[in-house]
N, C-alpha and C positions, 0 to 999 in steps of 0.2 A: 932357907934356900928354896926357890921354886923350880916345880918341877918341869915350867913351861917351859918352850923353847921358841924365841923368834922367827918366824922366818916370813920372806916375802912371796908372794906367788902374783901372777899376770891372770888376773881373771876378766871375764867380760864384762862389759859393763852392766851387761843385762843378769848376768850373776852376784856382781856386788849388789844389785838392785832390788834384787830376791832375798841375798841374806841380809841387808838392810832389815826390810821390811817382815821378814820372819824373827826377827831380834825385837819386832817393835810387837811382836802378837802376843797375846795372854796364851800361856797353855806350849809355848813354844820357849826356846832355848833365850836368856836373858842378854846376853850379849852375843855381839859378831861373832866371835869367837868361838861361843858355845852351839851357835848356827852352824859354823865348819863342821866342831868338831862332832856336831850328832850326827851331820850329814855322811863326815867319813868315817863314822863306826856302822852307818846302818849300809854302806856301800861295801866296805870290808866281808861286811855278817854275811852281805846279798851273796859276796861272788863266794864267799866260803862255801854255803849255804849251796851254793850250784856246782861246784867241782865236789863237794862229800854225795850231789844227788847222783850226779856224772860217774862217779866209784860206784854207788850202790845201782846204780843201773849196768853197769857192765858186770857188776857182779852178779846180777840177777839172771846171766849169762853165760854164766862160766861154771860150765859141766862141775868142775873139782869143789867150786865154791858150795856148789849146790848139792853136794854130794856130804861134804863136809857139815853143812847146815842143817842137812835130813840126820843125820847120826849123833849132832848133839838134838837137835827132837826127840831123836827115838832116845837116848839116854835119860830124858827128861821125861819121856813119858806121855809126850803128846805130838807124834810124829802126822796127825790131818790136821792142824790149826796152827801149826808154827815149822820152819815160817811161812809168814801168808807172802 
């Protein structure tokens, strides 16, 4: 049984035209398919990747967070290098 799923999407032409021609590149994804689908795990990764940076920036903000981070430091033993 596989584990693909059909489905159809409206894309531009100038996008089918791209993964065409990356399906045809050595070093690149073998078929159309595998073109999408690296496209939409590294766009996935990207925007994860910016909302986990988006938490750790506001958290590098917040009085309680930072307070909380200096006392396991200091439990650990090295409350001037962590965290940086």
């Amino acid at each position: 049984m596989s584990t693909k799923t059909k489905r159809t999407y409206n894309l531009s032409a100038k996008a089918v035209a791209h993964v065409k021609e990356l399906a045809g590149r050595i070093g690149s994804a073998s078929s159309q398919d595998g073109v999408v689908e690296l496209a939409i795990e590294r766009l996935y990764r990207d925007v994860r990747d910016q909302e986990e940076a988006a938490l750790w920036a506001r958290a590098a903000t917040d009085p309680e967070f930072r307070a909380e981070m200096q006392a396991i430091a200091i439990s650990y033993g090295d409350p001037e290098s962590w965290p940086s």
